[in-house]
N, C-alpha and C positions, 0 to 999 in steps of 0.2 A: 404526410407525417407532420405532429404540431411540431414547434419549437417549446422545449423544455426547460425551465429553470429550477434551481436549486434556492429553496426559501426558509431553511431552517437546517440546523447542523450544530452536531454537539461530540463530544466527546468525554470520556470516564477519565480517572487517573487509570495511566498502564503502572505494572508493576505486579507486585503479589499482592493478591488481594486476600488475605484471611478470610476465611469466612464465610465468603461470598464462593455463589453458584451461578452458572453461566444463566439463569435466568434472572437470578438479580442485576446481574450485569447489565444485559441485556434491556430489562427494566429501568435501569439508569440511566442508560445512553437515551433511551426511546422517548423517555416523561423529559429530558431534554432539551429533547431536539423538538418534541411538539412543543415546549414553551418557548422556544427560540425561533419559532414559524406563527407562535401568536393560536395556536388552534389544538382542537379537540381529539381526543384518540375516534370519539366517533363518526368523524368526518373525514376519516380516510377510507378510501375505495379498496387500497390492495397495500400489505404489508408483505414485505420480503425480510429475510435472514440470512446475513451471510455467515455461514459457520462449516468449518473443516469436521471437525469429531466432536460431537459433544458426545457421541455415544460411548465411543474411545476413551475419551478422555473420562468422563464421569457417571456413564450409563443415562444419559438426559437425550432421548428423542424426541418430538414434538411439540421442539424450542419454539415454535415461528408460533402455533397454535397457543402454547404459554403463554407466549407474547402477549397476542392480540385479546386475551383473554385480562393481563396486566395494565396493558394500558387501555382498556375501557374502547379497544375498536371493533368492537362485534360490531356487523357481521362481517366484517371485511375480509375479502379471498386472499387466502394466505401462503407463503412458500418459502423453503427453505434452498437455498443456493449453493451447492457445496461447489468447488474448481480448486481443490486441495487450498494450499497457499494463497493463491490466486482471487478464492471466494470473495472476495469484497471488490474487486474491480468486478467482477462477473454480476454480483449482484448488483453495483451500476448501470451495467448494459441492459438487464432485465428489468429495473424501476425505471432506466430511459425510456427504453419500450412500451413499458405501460402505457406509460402519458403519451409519449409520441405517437403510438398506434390510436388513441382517443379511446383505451377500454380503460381508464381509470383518469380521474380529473385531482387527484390527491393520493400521493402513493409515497410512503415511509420504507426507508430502507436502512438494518438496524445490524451490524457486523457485531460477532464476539466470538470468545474462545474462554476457558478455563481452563488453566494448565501445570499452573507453579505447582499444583499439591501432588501432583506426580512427580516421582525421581527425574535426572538429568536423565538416566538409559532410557527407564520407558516412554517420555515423551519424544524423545530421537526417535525411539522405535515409531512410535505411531505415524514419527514426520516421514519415517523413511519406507513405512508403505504405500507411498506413493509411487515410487519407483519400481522399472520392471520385476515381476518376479525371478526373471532369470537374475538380475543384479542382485536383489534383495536377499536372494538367497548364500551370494556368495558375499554376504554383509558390506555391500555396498551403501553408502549412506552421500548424503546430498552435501556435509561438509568434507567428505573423500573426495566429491566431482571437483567442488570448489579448488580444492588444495589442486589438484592435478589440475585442472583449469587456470590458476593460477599461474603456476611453474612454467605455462607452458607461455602464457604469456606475455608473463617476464621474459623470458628465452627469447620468444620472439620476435619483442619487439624493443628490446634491450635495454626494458625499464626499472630502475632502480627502486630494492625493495621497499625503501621510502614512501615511495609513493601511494602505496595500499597505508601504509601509516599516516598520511596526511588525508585519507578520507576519514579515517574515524577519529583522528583530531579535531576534523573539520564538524563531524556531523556531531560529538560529544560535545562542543565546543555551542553548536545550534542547540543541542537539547537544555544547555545548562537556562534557558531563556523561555523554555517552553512547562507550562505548570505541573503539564500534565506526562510529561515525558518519566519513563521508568529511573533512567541514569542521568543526572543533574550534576557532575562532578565533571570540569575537561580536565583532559589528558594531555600531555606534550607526545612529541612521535618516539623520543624515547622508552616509554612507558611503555607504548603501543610494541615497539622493535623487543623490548624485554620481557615479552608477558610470554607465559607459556606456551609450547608447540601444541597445535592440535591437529592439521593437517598441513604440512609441510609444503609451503616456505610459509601458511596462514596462522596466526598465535593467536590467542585470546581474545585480544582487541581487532581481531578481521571480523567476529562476528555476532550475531544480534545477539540478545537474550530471548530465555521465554519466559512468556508474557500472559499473564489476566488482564483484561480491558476488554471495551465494547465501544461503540462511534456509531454513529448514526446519521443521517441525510433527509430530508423532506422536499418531493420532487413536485411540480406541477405545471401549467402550461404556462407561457411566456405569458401571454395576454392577461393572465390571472394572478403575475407575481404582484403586483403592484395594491392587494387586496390583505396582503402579509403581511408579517409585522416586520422590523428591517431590510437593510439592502438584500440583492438577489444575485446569483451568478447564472448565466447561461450553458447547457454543456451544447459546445459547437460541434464536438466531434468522439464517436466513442465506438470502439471499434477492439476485437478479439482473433485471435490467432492460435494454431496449437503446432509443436513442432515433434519431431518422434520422442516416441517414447523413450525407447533404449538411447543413451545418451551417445555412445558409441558408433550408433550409426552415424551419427553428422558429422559432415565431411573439416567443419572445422569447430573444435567446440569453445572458440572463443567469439564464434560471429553466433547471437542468439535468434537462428531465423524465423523467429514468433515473436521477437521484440520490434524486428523490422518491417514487419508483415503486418503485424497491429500498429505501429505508430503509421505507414503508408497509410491505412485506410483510415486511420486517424485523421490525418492529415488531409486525406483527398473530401472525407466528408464536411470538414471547415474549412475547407479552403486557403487552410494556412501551410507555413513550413515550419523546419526547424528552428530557420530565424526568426521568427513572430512567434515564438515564447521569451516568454520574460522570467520564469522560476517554474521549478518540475521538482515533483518527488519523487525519487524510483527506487527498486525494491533492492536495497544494502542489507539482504539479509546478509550476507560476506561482501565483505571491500572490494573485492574485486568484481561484485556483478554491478558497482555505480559504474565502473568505467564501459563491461560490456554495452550495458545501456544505454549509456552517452552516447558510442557509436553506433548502434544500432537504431536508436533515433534522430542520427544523422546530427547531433551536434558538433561531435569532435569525428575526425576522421581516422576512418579506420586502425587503432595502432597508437593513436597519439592523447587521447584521455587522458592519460597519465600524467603527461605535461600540461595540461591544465590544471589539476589536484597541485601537482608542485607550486604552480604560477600562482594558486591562489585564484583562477579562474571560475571557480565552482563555490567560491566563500560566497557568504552574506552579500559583500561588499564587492563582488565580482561582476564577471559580465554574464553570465546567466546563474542563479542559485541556484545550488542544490542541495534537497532536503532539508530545508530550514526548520524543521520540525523538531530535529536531529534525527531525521531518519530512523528505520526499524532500529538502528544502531544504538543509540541510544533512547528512542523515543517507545522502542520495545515493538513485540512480533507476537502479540494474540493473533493469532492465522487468520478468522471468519475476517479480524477486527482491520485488517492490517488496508488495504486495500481503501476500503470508507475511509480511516483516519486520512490516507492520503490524500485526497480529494476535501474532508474539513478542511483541512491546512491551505491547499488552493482554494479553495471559497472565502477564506480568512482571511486572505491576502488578498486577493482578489475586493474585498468587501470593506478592505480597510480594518480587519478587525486583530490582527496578529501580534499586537502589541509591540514588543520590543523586538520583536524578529522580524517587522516589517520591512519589505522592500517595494520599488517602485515596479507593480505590476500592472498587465491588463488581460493578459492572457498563462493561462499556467494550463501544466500536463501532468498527467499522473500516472506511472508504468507499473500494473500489480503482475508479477512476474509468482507463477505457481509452478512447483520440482525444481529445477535447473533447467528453465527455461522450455518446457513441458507446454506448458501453455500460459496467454499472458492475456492482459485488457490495458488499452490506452485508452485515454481521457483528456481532453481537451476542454476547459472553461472559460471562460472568458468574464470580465465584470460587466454588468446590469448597468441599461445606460437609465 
């Protein structure tokens, strides 16, 4: 297997995009991210797509084929990545692949979704056909797991509701910094503690928005980053997990055993740990799955995440960041897109390129968590020496 670097990466504005169709999006991100790698749509080998529903969403199937046809990379083999939520970490593992396995020497991997011009019900609905049909039917939905996951966690490990408000102070607080983030307004935990119930103990501000945007990545072997235009990031380790379907089955639904399962082999493939990351983004579609995460990637232990959010442990200016982007929270949740964006962010950082959100990195991870924890992909980068 080669060694793989990341040599070009771009991102859209998230938010509501008028106007715009998940193939302009897409188009966006893509004619981006190949000027930001210095190279040609027709010098890529294989084009991937991470996207949840475009069919759902707007009747648009064979985005990947649109693509390739947009940005001028006939005849390159092309593919469409779906892993619900998840799609954009999946689609990583699949453009790692490429290059790693030596079937492609230039491989563009380009996440979106289109959503806003759907109601609030019907895009729920579409998020929540992911979930069993036994659930689905008794209209269970994935901000119901949350809420109920929540409650339970608070209960049991006698963390004060505070604390789910001091993530998305924190991560509205990261996005007011980032250009391209949906929500650029922070919030104090007051705001967060008085916004409306939506699933019990979780209000308003526990969770993301939906989101229009698109992200992209340009992958290719290590030995050939240096042939690129800009610095380069390495992915040292990247690795996938899936956990039952029905949520009910597992035995505790506060420990995510597909978050832990994929950051281990995360981990075991680079040779790192929890302590040799330096900054992570993980998937806050609700406040309370940053904390699952944390532990489940072996940062905080078991139970105690919490009190790190309090301590200020997980700020900018803490001892490891989290979601400097501002996370899905405020940096917004196009589903294909969501996944990619996380990993732009650690390449940025990674690269020196983050601007005012920079922190002192060398290695960052990236957790794309699909359903409630259904299935997930970690990612491990590292900066280009």
């Amino acid at each position: 297997m080669r060694d793989v670097a990341v040599v070009g990466a771009s991102m859209t504005q998230f938010g509501r995009r008028e106007g715009e169709w998940i193939r302009s999006l897409l188009a966006e991100a893509g004619t981006a991210g190949l000027a930001d790698a210095g190279v040609a749509g027709e010098e890529l080998d294989h084009l991937y797509v991470s996207n949840m529903a475009s069919g759902e969403f707007e009747g648009q199937t064979g985005v990947m084929n649109a693509l390739a046809q947009d940005l001028g990379a006939l005849p390159a083999y092309t593919q469409r990545v779906d892993q619900t939520s998840a799609s954009g970490g999946a689609g990583i593992y699949a453009a790692w692949q490429s290059v790693a396995s030596g079937a492609s020497d230039l491989t563009m991997l380009v996440g979106g979704e289109k959503m806003t011009h759907r109601s609030t019900g019907e895009a729920t609905d579409v998020i929540a056909s992911l979930t069993h049909p036994e659930e689905y039917k008794h209209g269970v939905t994935l901000p119901s797991f949350a809420g109920l996951t929540a409650r339970l966690y608070l209960e049991q490990y006698d963390a004060p509701r505070e604390s789910l408000a001091r993530v998305a102070v924190k991560n509205h607080r990261n996005g007011v910094d980032n250009p391209n983030a949906q929500f650029r307004e922070a919030i104090d935990v007051e705001t967060a503690l008085e916004s409306p119930v939506v699933a019990d103990p979780l209000r308003l501000y526990d969770f993301c928005p939906i989101t229009d945007g698109s992200a992209a990545l340009v992958f290719c072997p290590v030995e050939a980053a240096e042939s690129y235009d800009g610095d380069h990031s390495t992915v040292e380790g990247v690795a996938g997990a899936t956990d039952t379907h029905v949520v009910h089955d597992r035995a505790d639904p506060t420990t995510m055993g597909a978050v832990v399962d994929s950051g281990a082999a995360a981990y075991e493939m680079a040779g790192y740990g929890p302590e040799d990351v330096d900054v992570a983004e993980l998937h806050d579609m609700f406040t309370i799955l940053e904390f699952l995460q944390c532990e489940g990637l072996g940062f905080h232990d078991e139970g105690r995440a919490w009190e790190a959010a309090m301590d200020g442990r997980t700020a900018r200016d803490g001892e490891l960041p989290i979601n400097t982007s501002g996370g899905l929270k405020s940096k917004g949740h196009p589903l294909g897109a969501s996944g990619v964006a996380q990993a732009v962010e650690i390449h940025e950082q990674l690269t020196g390129e983050a601007g005012p959100r920079q922190v002192d990195a060398d290695v960052g991870l990236c957790c794309n968590v699909g359903g409630f924890g259904n299935c997930v992909t970690t990612t491990l980068l590292e900066a280009g020496s």
